[in-house]
N, C-alpha and C positions, 0 to 999 in steps of 0.2 A: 164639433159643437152641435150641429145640426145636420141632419140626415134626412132628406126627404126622396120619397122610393114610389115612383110610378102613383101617382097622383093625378086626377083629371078634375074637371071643374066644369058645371053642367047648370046653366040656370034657363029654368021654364023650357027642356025640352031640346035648350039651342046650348051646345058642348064650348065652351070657353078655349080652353086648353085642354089634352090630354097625354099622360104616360109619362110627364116628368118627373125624371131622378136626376138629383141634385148634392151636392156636398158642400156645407158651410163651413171651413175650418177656422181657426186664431189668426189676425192677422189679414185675414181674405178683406182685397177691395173690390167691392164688386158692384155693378151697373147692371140695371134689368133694363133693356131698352126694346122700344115697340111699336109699333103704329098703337094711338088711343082706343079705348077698346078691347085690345089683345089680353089682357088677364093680368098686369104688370100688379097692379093697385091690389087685386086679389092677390095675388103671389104673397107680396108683402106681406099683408094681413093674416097668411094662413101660417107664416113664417113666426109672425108675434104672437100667434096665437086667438086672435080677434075673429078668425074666421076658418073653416072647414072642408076639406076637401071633399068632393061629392064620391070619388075613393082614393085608395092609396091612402100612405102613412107620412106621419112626420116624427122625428124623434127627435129631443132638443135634449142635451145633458143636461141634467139636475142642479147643475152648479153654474148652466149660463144666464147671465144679468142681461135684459134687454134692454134699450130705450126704443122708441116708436115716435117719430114725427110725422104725421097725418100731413094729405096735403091741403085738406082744409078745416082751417083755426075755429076753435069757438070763440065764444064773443069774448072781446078783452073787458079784463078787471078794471077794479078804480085802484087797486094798490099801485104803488108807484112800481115804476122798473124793479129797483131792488128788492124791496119789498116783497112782488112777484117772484124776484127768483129768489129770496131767502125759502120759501116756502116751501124748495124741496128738501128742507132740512129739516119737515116741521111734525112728519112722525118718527125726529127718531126717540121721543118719550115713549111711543107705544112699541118698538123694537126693544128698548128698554126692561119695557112690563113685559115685554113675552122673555125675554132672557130670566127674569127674576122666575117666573112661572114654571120653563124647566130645569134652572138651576136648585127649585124647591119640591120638582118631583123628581129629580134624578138622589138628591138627598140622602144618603140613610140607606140606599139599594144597594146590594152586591152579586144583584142577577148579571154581571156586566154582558155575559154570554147569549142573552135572550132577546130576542125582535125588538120586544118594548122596548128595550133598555140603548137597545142599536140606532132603532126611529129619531129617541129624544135625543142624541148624540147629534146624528143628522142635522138635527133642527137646532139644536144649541150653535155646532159650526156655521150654520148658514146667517145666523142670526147675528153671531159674534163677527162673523166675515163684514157682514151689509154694516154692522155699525162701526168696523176698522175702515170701511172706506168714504163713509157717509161723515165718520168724525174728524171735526177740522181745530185748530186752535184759533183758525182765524177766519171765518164763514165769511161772513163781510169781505172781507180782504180779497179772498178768493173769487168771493161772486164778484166785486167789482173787477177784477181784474180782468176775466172770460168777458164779463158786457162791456170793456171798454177793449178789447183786445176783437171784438163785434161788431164794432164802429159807435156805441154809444160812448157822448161826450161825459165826464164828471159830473157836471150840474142837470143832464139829461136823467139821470138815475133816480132824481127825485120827483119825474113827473107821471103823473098816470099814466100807467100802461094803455088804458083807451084813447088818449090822445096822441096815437104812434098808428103810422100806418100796419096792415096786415102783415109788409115786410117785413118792419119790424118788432111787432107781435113774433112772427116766426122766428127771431135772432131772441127772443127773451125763452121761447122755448127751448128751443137746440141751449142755449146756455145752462138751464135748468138740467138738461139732462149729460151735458157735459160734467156738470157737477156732481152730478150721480155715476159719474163713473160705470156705465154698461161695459159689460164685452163685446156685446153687437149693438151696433147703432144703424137703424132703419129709417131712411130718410124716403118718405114721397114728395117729390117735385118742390124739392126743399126751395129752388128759387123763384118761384111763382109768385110776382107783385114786387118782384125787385129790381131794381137797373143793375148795371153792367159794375158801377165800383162797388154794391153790398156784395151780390155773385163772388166777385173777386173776395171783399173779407171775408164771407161764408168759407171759402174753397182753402185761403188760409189757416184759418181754424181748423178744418177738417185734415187739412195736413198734420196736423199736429196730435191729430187724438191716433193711439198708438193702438187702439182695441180692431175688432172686425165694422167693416164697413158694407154696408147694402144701400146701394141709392137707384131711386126712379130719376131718370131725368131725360129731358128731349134736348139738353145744352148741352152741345157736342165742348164748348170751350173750357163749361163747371168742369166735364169729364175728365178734360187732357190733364195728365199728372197727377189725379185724383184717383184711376180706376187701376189695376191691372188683369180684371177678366170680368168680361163680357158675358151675361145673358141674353140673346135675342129672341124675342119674340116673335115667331112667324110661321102661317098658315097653321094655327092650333098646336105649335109645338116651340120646345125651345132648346136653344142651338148653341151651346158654349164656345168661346171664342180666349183663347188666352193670349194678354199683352194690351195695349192700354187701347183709348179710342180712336188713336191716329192709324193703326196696325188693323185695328177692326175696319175703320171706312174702306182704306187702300183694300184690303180684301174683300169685300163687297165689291167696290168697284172692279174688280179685275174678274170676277161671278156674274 
């Protein structure tokens, strides 16, 4: 899915990270873990695409669907919970209008053998794909189900999303994007502003999304049964570790 090849990262002069090669494949759970500081939050970012390595490459296949959770929220809506998460269902008129687009220039062609004709092929599957899983018979249904399966109550879903703490602001996003169906899901310091039983609904949740997983976190407890290979972070380099976070500490410890 993603490929990233001797990459370093270099801000004002002072070297972040350098020389990581990395492998993202289907199904990978994986933890960037680090002292603050160490490049973890860039990592991410250069992973989704948000940001650039100062050299080295990245390659991401043309067919992988991302989501991105930032670890810090912008400001919440006045829409209600629901409301907010119906929203990520709310281009799929313009997915719509671009399938009509090249279903009306592919038309009438029978160059099928030429780049053009290959391109808008491309772009009709991608397009047809996003709205085979974007399209629901019961939207509603579905959203509420991920926000109460989140820890929002039924009659919680009709109140403004600004009147929820950033907690849970953060459970109305990861919802959003659970509905979106990514292949890789990029979580930074997804628990940050939340006690110890949302943690726990967050972690259940994420158990159950069957795609690739990337998370930033400094909660060794979020990690347990959630990871099964490690990134560390340490002295400008990073140091792969396979097996979950209880296997990674013991081996630290015994280092």
């Amino acid at each position: 899915m993603i490929s990233i090849s001797n990459i370093s990262v270099s801000f004002a002069h002072k070297e972040l990270f350098r020389d990581i090669s990395l492998t993202i494949d289907r199904r990978d759970r994986i933890a960037l873990v680090g002292k603050n500081g160490a490049g973890k939050t860039t990592l991410i970012k250069i992973i989704a695409g948000l940001a650039q390595p100062t050299l080295g490459r990245v390659v991401r296949s043309s067919d992988c669907r991302m989501g991105y959770l930032p670890q810090q929220m912008g400001h919440a809506k006045d829409k209600s919970v629901l409301e907010e998460t119906l929203t990520v269902f709310s281009y799929l008129d313009e997915l719509h209008k671009q399938m009509d687009i090249i279903t009306m220039e592919l038309s009438g062609r029978d160059d099928f053998e030429s780049e053009s004709y290959k391109k808008l092929m491309v772009g009709l599957n991608e397009v047809t794909d996003r709205l085979r899983i974007l399209s629901s018979d019961n939207p509603r249904g579905n959203a509420e189900k991920i926000l109460t399966g989140l820890g929002f109550k039924q009659h919680e879903l009709d109140r403004p999303s600004r009147t929820f703490s950033e907690g849970w602001n953060m459970r109305i996003e990861l919802a959003k994007l659970l509905l979106s169906r990514p292949d890789i899901l990029l979580l930074d310091e997804p628990t940050n502003h939340m006690d110890i039983p949302s943690r726990e609904v967050m972690k259940e949740a994420l158990k159950q999304y069957t795609g690739t997983l990337v998370v930033v976190s400094h909660d060794r407890t979020f990690l347990d049964g959630l990871v099964d290979k490690i990134y560390e972070f340490r002295d400008g380099k990073v140091k792969e570790h396979l097996g979950g976070i209880r296997e990674f500490m013991k081996r630290r410890k015994v280092v």
